[in-house]
N, C-alpha and C positions, 0 to 999 in steps of 0.2 A: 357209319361214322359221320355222315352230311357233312356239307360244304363249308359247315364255319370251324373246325377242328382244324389245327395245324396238323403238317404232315412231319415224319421224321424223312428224313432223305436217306436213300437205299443205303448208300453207303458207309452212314453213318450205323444203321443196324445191324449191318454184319461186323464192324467193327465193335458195338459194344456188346455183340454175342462174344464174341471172339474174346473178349476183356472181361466180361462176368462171368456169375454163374446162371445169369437166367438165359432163357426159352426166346425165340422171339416175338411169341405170342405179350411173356411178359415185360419183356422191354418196351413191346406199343401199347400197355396198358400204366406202365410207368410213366410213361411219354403221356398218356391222355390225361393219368391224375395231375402229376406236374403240371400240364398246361389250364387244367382247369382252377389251379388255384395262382394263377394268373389273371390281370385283365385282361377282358376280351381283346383291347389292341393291340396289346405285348404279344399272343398267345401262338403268335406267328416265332416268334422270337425265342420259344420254349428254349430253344438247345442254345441260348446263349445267356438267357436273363438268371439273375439270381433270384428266389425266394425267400422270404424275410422268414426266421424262426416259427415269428409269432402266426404263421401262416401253416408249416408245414406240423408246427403242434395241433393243427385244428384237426389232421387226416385222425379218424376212428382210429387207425391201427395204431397212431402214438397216442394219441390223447389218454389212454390210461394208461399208459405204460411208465412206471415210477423214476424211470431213468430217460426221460424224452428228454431233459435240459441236454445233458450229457452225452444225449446219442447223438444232437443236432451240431454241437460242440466239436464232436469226435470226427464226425463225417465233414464236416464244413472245411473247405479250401481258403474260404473268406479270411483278408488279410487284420479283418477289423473287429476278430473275436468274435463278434455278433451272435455266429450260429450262422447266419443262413447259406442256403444251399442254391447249388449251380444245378443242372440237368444230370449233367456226369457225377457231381458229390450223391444226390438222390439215389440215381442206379446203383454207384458203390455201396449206398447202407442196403439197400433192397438187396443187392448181390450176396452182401456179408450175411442176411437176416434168411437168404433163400435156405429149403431144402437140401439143394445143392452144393451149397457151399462146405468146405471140406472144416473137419473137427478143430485144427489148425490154426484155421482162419475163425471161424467161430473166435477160439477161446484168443485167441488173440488182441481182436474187436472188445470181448468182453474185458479184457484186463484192461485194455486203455479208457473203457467205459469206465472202470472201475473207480480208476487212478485219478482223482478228481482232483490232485492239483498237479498232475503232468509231471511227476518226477521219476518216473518208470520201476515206483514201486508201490504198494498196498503197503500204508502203514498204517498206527492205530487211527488217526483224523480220518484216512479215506474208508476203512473198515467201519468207525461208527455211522461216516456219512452213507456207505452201504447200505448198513441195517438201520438207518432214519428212513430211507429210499423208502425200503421193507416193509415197516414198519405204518407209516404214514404220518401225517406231518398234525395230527389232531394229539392232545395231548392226550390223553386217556389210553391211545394204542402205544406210546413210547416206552421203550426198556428205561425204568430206572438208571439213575449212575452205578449202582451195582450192578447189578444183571446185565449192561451195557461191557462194563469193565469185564466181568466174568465170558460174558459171549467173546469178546474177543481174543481175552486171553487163550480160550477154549480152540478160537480159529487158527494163532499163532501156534497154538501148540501142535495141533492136527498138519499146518499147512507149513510153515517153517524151517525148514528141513536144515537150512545152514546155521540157523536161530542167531540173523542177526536181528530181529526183531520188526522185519518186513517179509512181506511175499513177493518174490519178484516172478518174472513172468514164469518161468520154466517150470517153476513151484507152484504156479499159478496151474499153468498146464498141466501138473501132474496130478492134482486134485483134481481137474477137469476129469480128465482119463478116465476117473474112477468114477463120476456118475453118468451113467447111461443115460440120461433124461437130458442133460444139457444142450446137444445138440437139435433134438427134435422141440427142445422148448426156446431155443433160443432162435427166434424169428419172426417176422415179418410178413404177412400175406396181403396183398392188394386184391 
């Protein structure tokens, strides 16, 4: 690791073992990437300084990932909306995105990913804005306004259990339940 690498202090790693789900192998690599997309003079400062959005959108593992605005959004403590992340907001998304992390917490994460305007329900705006996500943002891949209308209705009907005409979380959850891929697909690896 040479001499110009901040260090994490001991005991701060056994506590954000203790607090996640990662390893502590991967808490000092969450620790190095962090610090690396810092300046060199900050980089002493990792565990206190915040990183800008547009910074932590550049890591390979978000950069294609359709929902990076929203993950940055979700995880951030930051009081200025902005998106960016502290040391500890980082760990949290790496923790929720690990292996390890329990099916719970996954679908959890994913609903408020989901919820793109924070009302703690999946209604039709956040479901289209889903499948824009999906989809990609070039015209030629977008669903029609029919086929849009139809995909959703289709979703409501499959996932709506109370049919008030949103999905909230527990309905959320129980669709999760049902696909076996969700968890191993939903993550993160540094």
């Amino acid at each position: 690791m040479g001499g110009s690498g901040s260090r994490l202090p001991r005991d701060l790693l056994g506590e954000y073992q203790e607090l996640t789900f990662l390893t502590k192998q991967e808490i000092l690599l969450a620790h190095r990437r962090f610090s690396e997309l810092l300046p060199k003079e900050e980089r002493d400062q990792a565990v206190t300084t915040r990183v800008p959005k547009s910074k932590i959108l550049m890591l390979p593992e978000l950069r294609a990932n359709p929902f990076r605005h929203r993950i940055c959004q979700v995880f951030s403590t930051a009081e200025d909306g902005e998106g960016s992340l502290s040391f500890e907001d980082f760990l949290d998304m790496l923790s929720v995105f690990s292996d390890s992390a329990t099916p719970e917490i996954k679908s959890h994460y994913a609903f408020r990913i989901f919820d793109f305007d924070d009302d703690g329900t999946l209604d039709k705006k956040d479901l289209e804005q889903l499948v824009n996500c999906l989809t990609g943002d070039r015209e030629e891949s977008r669903l029609s306004p029919v086929e849009m209308s139809q995909l959703i209705q289709n979703i409501l009907e499959e996932s709506d259990i109370d049919k008030d005409g949103t999905i909230n979380l527990s309905e959320f959850q129980h669709i999760i339940s049902r696909s076996p891929d969700f968890t191993s697909s939903f993550k993160i690896v540094l």
